[in-house]
VOGU-3710 file (C-alpha; in Angstrom, 3 decimals, decimal comma):
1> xxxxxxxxxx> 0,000/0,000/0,000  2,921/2,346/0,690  4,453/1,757/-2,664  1,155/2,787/-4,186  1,030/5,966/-1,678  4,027/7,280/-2,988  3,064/7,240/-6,518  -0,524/8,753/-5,995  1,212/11,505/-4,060  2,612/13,078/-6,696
11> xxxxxxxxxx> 0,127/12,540/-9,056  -1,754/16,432/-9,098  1,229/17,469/-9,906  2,327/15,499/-12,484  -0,779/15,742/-14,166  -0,712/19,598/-13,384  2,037/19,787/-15,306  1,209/18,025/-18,273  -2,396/20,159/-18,985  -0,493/23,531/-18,398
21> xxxxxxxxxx> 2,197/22,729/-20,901  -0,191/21,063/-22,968  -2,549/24,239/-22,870  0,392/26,499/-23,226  1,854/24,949/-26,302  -1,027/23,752/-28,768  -0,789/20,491/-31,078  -2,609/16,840/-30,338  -0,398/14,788/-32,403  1,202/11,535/-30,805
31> xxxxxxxxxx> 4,646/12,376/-30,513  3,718/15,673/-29,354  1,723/15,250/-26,548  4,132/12,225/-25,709  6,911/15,206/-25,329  4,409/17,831/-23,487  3,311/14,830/-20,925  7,199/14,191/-20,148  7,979/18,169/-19,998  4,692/18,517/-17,803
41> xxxxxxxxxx> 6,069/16,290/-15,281  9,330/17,118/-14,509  7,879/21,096/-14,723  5,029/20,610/-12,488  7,275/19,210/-9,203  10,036/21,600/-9,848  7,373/24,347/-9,498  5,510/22,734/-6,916  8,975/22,500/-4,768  9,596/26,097/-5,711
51> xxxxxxxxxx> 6,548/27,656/-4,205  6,324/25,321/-1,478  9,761/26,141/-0,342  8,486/30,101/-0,837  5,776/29,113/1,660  7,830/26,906/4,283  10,455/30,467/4,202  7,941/32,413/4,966  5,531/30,509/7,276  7,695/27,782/8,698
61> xxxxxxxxxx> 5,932/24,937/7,501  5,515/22,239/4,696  1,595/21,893/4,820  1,419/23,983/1,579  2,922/20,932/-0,263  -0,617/19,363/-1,482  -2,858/22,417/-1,843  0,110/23,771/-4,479  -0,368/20,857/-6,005  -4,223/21,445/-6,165
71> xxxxxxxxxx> -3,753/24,893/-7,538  -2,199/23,572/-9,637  -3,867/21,151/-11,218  -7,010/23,609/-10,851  -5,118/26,026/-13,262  -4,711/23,262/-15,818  -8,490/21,601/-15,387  -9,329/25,382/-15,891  -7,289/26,149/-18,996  -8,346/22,534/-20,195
81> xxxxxxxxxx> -11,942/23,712/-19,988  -11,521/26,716/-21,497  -9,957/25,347/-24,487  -11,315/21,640/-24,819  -12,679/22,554/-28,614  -9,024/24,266/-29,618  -6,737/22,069/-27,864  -7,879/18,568/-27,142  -6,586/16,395/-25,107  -6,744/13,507/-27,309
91> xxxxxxxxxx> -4,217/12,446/-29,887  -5,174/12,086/-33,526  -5,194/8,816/-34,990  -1,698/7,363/-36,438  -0,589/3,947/-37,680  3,306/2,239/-37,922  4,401/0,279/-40,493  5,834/-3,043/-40,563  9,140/-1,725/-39,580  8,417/0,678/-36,944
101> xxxxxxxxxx> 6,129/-2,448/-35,499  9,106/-4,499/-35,262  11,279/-1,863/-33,398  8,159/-0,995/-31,266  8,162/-4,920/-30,236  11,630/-4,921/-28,927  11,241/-1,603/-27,324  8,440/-3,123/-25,368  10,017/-6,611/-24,614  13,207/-4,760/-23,374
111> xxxxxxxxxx> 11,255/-2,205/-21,240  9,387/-5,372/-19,812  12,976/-6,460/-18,641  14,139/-3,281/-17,305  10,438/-3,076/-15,478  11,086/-6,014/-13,525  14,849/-5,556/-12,590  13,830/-1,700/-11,194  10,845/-3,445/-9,414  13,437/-6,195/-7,920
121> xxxxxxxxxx> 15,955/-3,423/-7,350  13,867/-0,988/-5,415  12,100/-3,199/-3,390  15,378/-4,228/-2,399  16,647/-1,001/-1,344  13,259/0,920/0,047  15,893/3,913/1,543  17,629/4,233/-1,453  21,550/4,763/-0,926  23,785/6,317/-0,278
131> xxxxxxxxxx> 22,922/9,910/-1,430  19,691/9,537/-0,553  20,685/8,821/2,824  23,188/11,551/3,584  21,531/14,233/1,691  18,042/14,475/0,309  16,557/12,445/2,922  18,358/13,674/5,612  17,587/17,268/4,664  13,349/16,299/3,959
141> xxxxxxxxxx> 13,741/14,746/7,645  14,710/18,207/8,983  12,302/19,943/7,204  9,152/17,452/8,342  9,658/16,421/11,410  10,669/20,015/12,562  9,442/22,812/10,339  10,111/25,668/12,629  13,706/25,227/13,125  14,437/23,141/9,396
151> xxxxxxxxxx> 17,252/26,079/8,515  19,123/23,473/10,759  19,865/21,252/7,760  21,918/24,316/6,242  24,567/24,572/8,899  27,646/25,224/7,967  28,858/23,074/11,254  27,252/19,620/8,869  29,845/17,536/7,767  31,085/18,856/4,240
161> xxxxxxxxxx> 29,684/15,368/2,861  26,228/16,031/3,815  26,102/18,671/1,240  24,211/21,112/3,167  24,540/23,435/0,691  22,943/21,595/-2,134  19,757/22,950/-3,070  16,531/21,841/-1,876  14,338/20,801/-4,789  14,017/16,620/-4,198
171> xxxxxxxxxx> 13,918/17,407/-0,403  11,384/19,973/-0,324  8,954/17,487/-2,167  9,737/14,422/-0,424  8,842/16,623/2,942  6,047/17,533/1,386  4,708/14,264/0,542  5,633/12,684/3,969  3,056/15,817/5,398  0,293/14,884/3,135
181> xxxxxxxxxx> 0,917/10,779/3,609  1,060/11,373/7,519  4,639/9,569/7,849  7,957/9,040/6,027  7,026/6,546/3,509  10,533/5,709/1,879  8,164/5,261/-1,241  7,782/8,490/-1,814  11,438/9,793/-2,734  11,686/6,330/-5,100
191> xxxxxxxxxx> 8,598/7,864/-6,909  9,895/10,918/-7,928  12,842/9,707/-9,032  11,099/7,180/-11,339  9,010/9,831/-12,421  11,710/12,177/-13,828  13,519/8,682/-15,283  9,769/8,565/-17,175  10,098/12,230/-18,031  13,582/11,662/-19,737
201> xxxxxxxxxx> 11,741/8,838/-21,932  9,224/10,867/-22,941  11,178/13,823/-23,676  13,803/11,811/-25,722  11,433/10,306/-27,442  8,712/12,356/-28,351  11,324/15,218/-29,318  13,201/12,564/-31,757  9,877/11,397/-33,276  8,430/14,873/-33,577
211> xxxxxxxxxx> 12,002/16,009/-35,120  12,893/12,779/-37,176  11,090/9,589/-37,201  9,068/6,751/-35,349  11,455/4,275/-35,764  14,366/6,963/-34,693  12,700/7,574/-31,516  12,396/3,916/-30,591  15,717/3,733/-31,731  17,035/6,061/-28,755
221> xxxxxxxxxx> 14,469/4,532/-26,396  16,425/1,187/-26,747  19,703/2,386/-26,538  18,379/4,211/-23,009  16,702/1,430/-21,600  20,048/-0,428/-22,395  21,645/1,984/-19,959  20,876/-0,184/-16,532  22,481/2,729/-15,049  19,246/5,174/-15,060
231> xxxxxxxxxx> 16,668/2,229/-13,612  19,733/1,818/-10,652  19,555/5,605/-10,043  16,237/5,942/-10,123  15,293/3,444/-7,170  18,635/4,949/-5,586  16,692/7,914/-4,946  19,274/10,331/-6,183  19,013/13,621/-7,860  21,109/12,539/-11,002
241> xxxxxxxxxx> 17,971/11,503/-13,238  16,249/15,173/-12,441  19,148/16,955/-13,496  19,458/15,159/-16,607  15,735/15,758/-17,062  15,992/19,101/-17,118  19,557/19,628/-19,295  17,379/17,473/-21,683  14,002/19,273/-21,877  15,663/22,576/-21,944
251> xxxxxxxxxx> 17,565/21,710/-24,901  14,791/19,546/-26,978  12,972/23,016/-26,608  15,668/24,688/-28,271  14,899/22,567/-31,815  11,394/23,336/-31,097  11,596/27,008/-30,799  13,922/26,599/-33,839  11,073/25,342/-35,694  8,111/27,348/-34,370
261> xxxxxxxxxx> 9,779/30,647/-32,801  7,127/30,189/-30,144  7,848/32,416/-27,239  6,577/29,547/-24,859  8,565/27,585/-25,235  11,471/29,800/-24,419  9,675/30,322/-21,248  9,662/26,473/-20,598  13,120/26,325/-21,533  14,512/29,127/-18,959
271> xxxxxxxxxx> 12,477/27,446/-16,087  14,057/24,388/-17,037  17,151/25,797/-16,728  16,008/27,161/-13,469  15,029/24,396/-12,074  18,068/22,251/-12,963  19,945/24,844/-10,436  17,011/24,399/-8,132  18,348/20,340/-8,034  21,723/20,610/-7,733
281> xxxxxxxxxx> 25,440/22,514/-7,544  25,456/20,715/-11,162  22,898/22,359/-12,277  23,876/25,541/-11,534  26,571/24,958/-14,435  24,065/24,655/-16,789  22,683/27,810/-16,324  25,627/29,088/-18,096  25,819/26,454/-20,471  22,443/25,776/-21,201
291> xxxxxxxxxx> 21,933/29,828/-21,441  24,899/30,020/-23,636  23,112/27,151/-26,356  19,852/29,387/-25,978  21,461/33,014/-26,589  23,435/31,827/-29,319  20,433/30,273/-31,055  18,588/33,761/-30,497  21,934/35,227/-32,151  21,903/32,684/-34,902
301> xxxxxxxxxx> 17,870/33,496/-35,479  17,912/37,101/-35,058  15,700/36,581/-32,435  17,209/38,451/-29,787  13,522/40,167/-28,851  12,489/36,251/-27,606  15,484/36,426/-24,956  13,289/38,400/-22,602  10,922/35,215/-22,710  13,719/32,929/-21,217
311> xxxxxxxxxx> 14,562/35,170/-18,944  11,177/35,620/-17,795  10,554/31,980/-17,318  14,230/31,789/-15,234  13,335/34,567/-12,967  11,418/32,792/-9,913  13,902/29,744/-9,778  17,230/31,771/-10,547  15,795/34,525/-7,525  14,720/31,166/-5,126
321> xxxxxxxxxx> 18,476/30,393/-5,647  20,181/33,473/-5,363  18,416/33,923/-2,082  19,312/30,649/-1,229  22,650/30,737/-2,029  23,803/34,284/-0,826  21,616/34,220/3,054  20,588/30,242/3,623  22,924/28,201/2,425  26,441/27,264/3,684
331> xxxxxxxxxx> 29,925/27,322/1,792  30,639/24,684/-1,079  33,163/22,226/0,090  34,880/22,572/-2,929  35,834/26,025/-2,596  35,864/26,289/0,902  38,963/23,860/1,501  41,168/25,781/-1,083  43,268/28,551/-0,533  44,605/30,611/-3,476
341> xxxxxxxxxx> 48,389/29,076/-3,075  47,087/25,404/-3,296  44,627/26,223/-6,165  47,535/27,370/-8,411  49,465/24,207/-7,923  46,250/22,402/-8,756  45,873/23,794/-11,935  49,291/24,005/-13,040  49,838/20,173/-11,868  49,742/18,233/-15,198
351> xxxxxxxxxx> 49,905/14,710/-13,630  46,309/15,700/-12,565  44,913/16,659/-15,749  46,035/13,244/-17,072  44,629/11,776/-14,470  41,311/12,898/-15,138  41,317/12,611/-18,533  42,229/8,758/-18,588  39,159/8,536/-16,298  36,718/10,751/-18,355
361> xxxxxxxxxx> 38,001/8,768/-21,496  37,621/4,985/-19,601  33,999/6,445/-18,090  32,769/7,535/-21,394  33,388/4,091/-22,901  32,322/2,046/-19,806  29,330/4,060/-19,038  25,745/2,523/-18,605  26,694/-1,103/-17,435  24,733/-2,396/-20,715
371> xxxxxxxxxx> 25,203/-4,062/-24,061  24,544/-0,957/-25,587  27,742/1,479/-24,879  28,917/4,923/-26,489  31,269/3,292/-28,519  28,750/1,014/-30,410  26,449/4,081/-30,525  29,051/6,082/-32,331  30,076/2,644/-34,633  26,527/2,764/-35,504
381> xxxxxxxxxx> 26,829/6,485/-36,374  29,250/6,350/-38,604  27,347/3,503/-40,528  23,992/5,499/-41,414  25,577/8,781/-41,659  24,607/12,595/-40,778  21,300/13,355/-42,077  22,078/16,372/-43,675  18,934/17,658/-45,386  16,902/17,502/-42,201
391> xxxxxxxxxx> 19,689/18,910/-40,239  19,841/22,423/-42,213  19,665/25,106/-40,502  18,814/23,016/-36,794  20,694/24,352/-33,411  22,562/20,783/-33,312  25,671/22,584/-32,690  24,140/25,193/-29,636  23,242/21,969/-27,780  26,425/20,228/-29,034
401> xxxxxxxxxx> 28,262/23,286/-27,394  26,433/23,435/-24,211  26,968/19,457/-23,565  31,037/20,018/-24,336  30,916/23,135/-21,686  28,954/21,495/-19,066  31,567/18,014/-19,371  34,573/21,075/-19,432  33,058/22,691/-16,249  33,008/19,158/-14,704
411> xxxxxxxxxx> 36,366/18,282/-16,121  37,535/21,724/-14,004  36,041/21,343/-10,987  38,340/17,976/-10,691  41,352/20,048/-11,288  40,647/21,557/-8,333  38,824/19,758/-5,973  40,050/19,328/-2,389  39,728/16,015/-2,288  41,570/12,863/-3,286
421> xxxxxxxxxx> 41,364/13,029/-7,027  41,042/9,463/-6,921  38,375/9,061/-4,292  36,782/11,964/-6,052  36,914/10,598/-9,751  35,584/7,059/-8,317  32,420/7,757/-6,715  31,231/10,569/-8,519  31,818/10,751/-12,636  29,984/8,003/-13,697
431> xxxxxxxxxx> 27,053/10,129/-11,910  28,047/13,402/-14,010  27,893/11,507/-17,179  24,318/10,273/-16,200  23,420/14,230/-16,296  24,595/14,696/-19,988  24,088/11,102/-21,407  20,016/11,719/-21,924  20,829/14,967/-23,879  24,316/13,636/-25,935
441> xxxxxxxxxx> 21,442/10,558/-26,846  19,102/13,232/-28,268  21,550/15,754/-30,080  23,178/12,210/-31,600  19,704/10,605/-32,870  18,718/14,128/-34,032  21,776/14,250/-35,972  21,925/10,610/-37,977  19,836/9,275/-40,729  16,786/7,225/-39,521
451> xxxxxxxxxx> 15,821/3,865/-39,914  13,191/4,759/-42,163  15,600/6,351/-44,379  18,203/4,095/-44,531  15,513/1,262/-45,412  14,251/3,484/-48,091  10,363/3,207/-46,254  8,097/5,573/-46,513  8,044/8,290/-43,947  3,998/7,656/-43,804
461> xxxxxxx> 1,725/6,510/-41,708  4,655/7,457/-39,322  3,364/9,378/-36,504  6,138/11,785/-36,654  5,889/12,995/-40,200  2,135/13,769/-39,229  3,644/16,665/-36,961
//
């Protein structure tokens, strides 16, 4: 019952989420809405845990958790109402030929296998791990079972491994959801991370079928689900997957806007951004990167009127972290440890930068624990080809950029980290690789010839050429 009660918890504002993008950004077809439901869910509990924690600053308590989500959702029933005749809810009608079939078949079979090892894996491990443990529950403990005094979790007198100074969006919500279910169900912060692992499928493959093909997106849903890496993370209750959701939505919306010039969707894209900071130290790197990808897109597009819409749409979460960062939240251990004299050596010590780059090189190749690695990925690349025609005049090399300076700022941080370089290197890369793998996937199946294409089949009754 407690597994099931930490599903349904999040459930208003999942589905929150999904009308209000849907009602936002118009369109009914398959691959579409498949996109908008992903994007919906991953936006709707970043912006429930961004108002909540708003509340719980300003009244000292989490009890706002489930009526946010019922505002919510009211908002989207509302603007669902409103515009039932102009923007249904229901797709139009598409069919797959023989081909797609096939790859839909061992899409399904595989997910049916990657089902039942997350199952096994999380019912083995109902408190996650480590991570989960240390940080994001310990910090939703402080916050639920003591509201009043919960700016306890940000003391700088925490050991430097608790990460006190990580930001508060997975804790917030998991607080939240104990309130509403009455007691800390260890369900709960399993859910959300299996609901942003959902998001990333939907985004990665409703982007790729609305941009390429069906058989393209399936394609890139295989190679993910061969990843067992994201089903381990996601029942390890860590914040990996939600970062990775959000680098990934916020860059899918940058071929959209491409497309369309919709200033929505620039709006989505700079709360995505946002909210990616809102997760995680991480994430606050990509609110350079993932900024720089968007501004040189408006550059590219002489569009530079449509940056006020990003900017608008990363205003409450960048503000919810600046205040965070500058009067809540304690110093970053990585910065905190090193003094000016020690950080020169650092980055003038060459032995390090070797170091790191044999392991970024040996992760890169070794990454996933499947059948399906990088290296096969980019065998099979080079085999179909670039798909030029459909790739004139698309932002493949913004979000190519933004993925090389978010794995640079990572590759940095290393150089000058505090800590054992080994140590460091060991327990932490193959989890900074899990935040760029969902959006190198997507910017590399974007980017290659299709299935369809290479089998010389007909583009129709594919779902995504009805766009």
């Amino acid at each position: 019952m407690n597994f099931l009660l930490g599903y349904l918890v999040f459930l208003p504002a999942i589905l929150a989420g999904g009308l209000l993008v849907h009602q936002l950004w118009g369109g009914n077809q398959p691959a579409r809405l498949l996109f908008k439901f992903g994007l919906g869910a991953g936006l709707g509990l970043g912006m429930t845990s961004l108002v909540t924690f708003i509340l719980l600053l300003t009244t000292n308590t989490i009890s706002g958790f489930f009526p946010v989500q019922l505002l919510l959702l009211g908002c989207g029933l509302a603007l669902t109402w409103h515009n039932w005749k102009t923007s249904p809810l229901l797709p139009v009608k598409f069919a797959l030929t023989r081909e797609q079939k096939i790859l839909l078949s061992a899409f399904g079979l595989i997910l049916l296998v990657m089902l039942s090892a997350y199952i096994l894996y999380a019912l083995m491990t109902p408190s996650g791990r480590f991570d989960a443990w240390m940080i994001y529950n310990r910090a939703a403990r402080f916050i639920y079972r003591d509201p009043p005094n919960w700016r306890d979790l940000l003391s700088s007198e925490m050991y430097w491994l608790f990460h006190a100074d990580y930001p508060l969006l997975i804790p917030v919500n998991v607080a939240g959801a104990w309130n509403t279910l009455g007691g800390e169900i260890m369900r709960a912060p399993q859910a959300q991370s299996a609901y942003f692992l959902l998001g990333i499928f939907c985004i990665l493959m409703g982007a790729i079928a609305s941009l390429r093909s069906t058989g393209q997106s399936l394609l890139a849903g295989i190679a993910l689900l061969s990843m067992p890496v994201f089903f381990y993370t996601a029942a390890r209750e860590e914040a990996d997957l939600t970062v990775a959701f959000f680098m990934l939505a916020a860059l899918a919306l940058l071929f959209f806007y491409n497309r369309e010039r919709t200033a929505v969707l620039a709006v989505l894209a700079g709360l995505c951004a946002g909210l990616a900071g809102w997760t995680k130290n991480e994430g606050l790197l990509f609110l350079l990167t993932g900024s720089f990808a968007w501004m040189l897109t408006f550059h590219q597009q002489r569009q530079w009127q449509d940056m006020k819409w990003y900017l608008l749409g990363l205003a409450l979460p960048l503000a919810v972290i600046l205040y965070f960062k500058l009067f809540l939240a304690p110093p970053n251990d990585l910065f905190e440890q090193s003094s000016s004299a020690g950080l020169g050596e650092k980055l003038t010590n060459l032995e390090r930068y070797r170091v790191i780059a044999e392991s970024f090189f040996k992760q890169i190749f070794a990454f996933g624990n499947g059948k399906v690695s990088i290296l096969l990925l980019a065998v099979y690349g080079l085999i179909v080809g670039m798909d030029r025609t459909q790739n004139k005049g698309q932002p493949i090399p913004a979000a190519a950029s933004a993925i090389l300076l978010q794995l640079t700022g990572y590759f940095l941080i290393y150089v000058i980290t505090p800590h054992d370089i080994h140590w460091h290197l060991n327990t932490s890369l193959y989890r900074l690789m899990i935040h760029v793998f969902p959006s190198m996937l997507f910017v590399f199946f974007v980017s290659i010839a299709g299935p369809e294409t290479i089998l010389a089949i007909s583009p129709n009754p594919s779902i995504s050429r009805r766009f």
